[in-house]
C-alpha positions in Angstrom: 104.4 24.4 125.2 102.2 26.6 127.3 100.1 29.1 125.6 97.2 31.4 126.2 96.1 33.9 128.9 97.3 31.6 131.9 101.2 31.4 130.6 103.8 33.4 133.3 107.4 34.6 133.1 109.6 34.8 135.7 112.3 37.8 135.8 115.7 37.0 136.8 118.6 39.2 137.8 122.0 38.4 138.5 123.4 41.7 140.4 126.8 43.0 142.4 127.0 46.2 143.9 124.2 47.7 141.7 123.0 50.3 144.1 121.9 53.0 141.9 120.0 51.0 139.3 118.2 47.8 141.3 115.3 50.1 142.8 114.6 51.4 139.3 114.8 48.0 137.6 112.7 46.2 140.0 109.9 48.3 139.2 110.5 48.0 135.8 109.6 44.3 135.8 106.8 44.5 138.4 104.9 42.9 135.7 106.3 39.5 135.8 104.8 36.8 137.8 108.0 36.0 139.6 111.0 38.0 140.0 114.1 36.2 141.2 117.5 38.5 142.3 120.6 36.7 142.9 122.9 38.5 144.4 126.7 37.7 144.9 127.1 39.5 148.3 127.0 42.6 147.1 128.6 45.4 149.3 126.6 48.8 148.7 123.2 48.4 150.0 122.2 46.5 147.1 120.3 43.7 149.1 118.9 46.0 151.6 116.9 47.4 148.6 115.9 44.6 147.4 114.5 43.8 150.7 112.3 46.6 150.0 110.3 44.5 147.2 108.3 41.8 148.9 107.7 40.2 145.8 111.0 39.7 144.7 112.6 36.1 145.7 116.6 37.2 146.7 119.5 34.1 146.9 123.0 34.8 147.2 125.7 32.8 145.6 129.3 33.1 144.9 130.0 34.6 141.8 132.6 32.6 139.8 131.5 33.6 136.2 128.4 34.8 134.4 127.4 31.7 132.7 127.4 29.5 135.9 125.3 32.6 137.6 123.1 33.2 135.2 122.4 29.0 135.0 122.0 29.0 138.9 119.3 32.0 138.4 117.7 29.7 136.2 117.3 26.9 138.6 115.4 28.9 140.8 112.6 29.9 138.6 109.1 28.5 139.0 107.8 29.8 135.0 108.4 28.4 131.7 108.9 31.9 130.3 112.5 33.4 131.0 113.3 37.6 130.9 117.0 38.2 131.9 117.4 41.5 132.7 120.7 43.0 133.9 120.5 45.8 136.8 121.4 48.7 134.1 118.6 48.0 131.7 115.3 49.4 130.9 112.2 47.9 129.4 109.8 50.8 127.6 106.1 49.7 128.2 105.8 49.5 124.2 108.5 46.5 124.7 106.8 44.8 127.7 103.2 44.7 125.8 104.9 43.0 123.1 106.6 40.5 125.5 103.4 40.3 127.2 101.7 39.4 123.6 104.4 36.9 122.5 104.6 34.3 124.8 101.1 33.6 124.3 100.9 32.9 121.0 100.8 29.1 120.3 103.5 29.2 117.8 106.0 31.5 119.8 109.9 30.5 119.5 112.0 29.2 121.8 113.7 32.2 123.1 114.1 35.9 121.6 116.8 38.5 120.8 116.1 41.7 122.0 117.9 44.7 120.1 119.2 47.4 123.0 119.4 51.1 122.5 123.3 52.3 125.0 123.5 55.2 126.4 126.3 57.3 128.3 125.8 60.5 130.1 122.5 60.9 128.5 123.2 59.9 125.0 123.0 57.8 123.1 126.0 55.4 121.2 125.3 55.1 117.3 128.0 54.1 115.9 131.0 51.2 116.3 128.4 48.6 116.2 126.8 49.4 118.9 123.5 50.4 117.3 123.5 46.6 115.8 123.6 45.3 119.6 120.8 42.5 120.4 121.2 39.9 123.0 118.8 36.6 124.1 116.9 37.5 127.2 113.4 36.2 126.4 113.6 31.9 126.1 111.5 28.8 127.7 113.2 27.3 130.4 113.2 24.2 129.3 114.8 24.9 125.8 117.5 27.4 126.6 120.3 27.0 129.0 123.5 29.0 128.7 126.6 27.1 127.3 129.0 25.7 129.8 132.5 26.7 129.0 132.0 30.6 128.6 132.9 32.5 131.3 132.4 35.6 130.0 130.2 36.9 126.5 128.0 34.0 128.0 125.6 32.7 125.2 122.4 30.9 125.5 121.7 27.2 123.7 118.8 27.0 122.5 116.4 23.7 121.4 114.1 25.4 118.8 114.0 28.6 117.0 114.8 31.8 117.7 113.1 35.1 116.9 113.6 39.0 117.5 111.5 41.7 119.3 110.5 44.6 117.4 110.7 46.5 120.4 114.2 47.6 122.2 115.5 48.1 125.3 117.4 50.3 126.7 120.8 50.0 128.3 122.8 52.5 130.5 126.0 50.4 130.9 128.8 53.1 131.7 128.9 55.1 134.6 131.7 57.1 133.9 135.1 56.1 131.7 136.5 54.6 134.9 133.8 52.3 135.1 134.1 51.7 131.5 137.5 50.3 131.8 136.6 48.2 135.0 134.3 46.5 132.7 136.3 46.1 130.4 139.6 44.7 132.8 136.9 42.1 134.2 135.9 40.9 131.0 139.4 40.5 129.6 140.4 38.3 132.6 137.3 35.9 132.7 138.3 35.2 128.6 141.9 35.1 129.9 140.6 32.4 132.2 138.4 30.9 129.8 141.4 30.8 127.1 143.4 29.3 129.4 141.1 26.4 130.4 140.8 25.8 126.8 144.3 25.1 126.8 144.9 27.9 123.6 148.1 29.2 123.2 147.9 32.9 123.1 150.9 35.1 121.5 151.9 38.5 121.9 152.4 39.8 118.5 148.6 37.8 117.6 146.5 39.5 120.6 148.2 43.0 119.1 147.2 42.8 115.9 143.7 41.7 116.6 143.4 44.7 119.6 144.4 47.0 116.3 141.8 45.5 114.1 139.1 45.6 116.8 140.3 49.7 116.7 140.4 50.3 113.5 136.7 48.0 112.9 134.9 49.8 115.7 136.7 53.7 115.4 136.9 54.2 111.5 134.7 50.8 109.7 131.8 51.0 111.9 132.3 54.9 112.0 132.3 55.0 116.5 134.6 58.5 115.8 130.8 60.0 115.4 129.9 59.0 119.2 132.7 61.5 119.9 134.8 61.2 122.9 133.1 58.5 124.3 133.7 56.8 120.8 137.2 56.7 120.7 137.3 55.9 124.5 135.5 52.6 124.2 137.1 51.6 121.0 140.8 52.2 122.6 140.3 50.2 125.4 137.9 47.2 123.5 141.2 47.3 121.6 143.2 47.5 125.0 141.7 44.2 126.4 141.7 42.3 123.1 145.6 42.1 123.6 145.2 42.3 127.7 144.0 39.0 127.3 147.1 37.3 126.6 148.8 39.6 129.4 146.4 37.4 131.4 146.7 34.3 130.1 150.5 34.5 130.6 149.7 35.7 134.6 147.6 32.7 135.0 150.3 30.5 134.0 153.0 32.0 135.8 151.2 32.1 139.6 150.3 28.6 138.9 
């Protein structure tokens, strides 16, 4: 366990086509020792920014799923402290201070949930769960590695315990609802693929029912019809790709 004033984190970054945010983000975590980007050949300039930071350590690798990617950013870093960030997140200064303070307390856990604050076009999402959103992006390397298996939702294992920031970050995910339902089309097919390799057997009339739940738990239980358009947007296509899934699953097997 390293502890004290001498203890560094590295940043990491796993990033496609992420144009419009990388510059901002980069800066955002100038204040870790290292900053790794891997990149998976992006198409958009992407890399030529990052060029633009000589500080930051680029690699480009194949992306076949998030866990292997965010595992092979791992690898790379020199630091026993760990941020993940993802291109279209923000860290407020009151956040990195307490990031800053934590890892060098003696008896600081093994990683750290982080709650995050979503925002599209400038406002922010409230309701349908969102405002309960928290994610691990603060860890030890050697006590956290992400579960092999999940292609997709990709969660960390952790050796030791795990604590919470009180701080947030904040996380502008949605570009517009296009983008929103691009997102949501590639998620849906990595779990396809992921169900698949799991040899599950998926059924229609199942994958419908649970797409109508997830509606009717996001829109009306966890009251998303208060985020407005955007609410009932996200929550028909979460609902959408909850049965698009076995759409998938059933491709899969027939281009086999």
């Amino acid at each position: 366990m390293q502890a004290g004033k001498n203890v560094k984190i590295t940043a990491l970054l796993i990033v496609y086509n992420e144009v419009s945010h990388i510059r901002e983000v980069l800066e955002n975590v100038s204040f870790a020792d290292e900053i790794i980007a891997v990149d998976s050949f992006s198409t958009d300039g992407t890399v030529d920014v990052i060029k633009d930071f000589p500080k930051v350590k680029l690699f480009q690798n194949p992306f076949e799923n998030f866990t292997d990617q965010r595992n092979f950013a791992i690898s790379k870093a020199s630091h026993h402290w760990i941020l993940f960030i993802d291109a279209d997140e923000r860290l407020p200064q009151h956040t990195i201070a307490e990031i800053k303070a934590e890892i060098r307390k003696p008896d600081a856990h093994a990683a750290y949930f982080i709650r995050r604050q979503i925002y599209f076009q400038h406002k922010r999402l409230r309701f349908g769960g969102r405002n309960k959103d928290k994610i691990e992006r603060l860890f030890q390397k050697d006590k956290a590695l992400y579960k092999k298996g999940r292609l997709v939702h990709e969660k960390l294992d952790v050796q030791g315990t795990v604590g919470i920031l009180k701080n947030e970050m904040l996380h502008y995910p949605y570009k517009n609802f296009s983008h929103i339902e691009h997102k949501r089309r590639q998620y849906a097919q990595l779990k396809a693929k992921e169900i698949y390799q799991r040899g599950e057997t998926t059924y229609a009339v199942w994958f419908a029912l649970k797409g109508l739940y997830k509606f009717v738990r996001q829109y009306v239980l966890r009251l998303g019809f208060l985020d407005g358009v955007c609410g009932l947007v996200l929550a028909i296509l979460n609902a959408k790709y909850v049965y698009m899934r076995h759409v998938y699953v059933v491709r899969i097997k027939t281009n086999l």
